[in-house]
N, C-alpha and C positions, 0 to 999 in steps of 0.2 A: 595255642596250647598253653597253659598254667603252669609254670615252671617257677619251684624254690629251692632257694639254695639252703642244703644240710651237710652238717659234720659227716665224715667216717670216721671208723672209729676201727683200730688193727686187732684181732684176737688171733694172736697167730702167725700165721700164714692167710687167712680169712679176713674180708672186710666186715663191716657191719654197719645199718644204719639205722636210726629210728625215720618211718614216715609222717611227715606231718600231717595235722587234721585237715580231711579233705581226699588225702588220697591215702588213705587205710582200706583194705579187701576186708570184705565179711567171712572169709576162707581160711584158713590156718594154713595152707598151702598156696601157692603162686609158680608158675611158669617163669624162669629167667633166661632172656637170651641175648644175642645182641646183632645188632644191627649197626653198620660201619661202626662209629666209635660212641653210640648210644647203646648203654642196657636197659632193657627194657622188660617189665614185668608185668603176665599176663594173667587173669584168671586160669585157676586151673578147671573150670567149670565153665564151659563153651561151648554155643551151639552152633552146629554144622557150619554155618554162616560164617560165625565168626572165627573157629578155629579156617577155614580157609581164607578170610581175611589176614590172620594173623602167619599163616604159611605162604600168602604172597606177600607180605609186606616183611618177612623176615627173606625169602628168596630174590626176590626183584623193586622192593621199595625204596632202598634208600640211590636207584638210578632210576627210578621212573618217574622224579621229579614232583609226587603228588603234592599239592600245595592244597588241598582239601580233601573232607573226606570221600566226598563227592566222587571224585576223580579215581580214590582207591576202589569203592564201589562199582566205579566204572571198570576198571580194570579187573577188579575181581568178576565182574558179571561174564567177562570177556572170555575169560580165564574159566569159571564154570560152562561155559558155550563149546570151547575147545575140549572140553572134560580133559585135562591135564591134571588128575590128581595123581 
């Protein structure tokens, strides 16, 4: 995973950050939520696939140890098998 380090910045009560190039959304809008102690922000534009990628990996991800993406895929096929939406 590609990870940089950036300022916040307080307005408020409100953080704020600028995204660096590279990981900027085409969207004026974004999904924000978190997962153990990562935030993490999602297109707000998702298809079926991945909005349930994105609903398991915010409900059971960060204990089901996925060390690839591979694994979440695995997990989520799993997951659409049992139709638990």
């Amino acid at each position: 995973m590609q990870m940089e380090l950036v300022k916040l910045h307080r307005n408020g009560k409100s953080q704020t950050l600028t995204l660096p190039e590279g990981f900027s959304f085409p969207e004026d809008e974004v999904f924000i939520g978190r997962v153990g102690n990562s935030v993490v922000l999602t297109p707000k534009v998702l298809s079926t696939d991945e909005m349930a990628m994105a609903k398991i990996q915010a409900l059971i991800g960060e204990n089901r140890g996925w060390s690839s993406e591979e694994d979440m895929i695995r997990d989520m096929a799993e997951f659409r098998r049992k139709r638990i939406y």
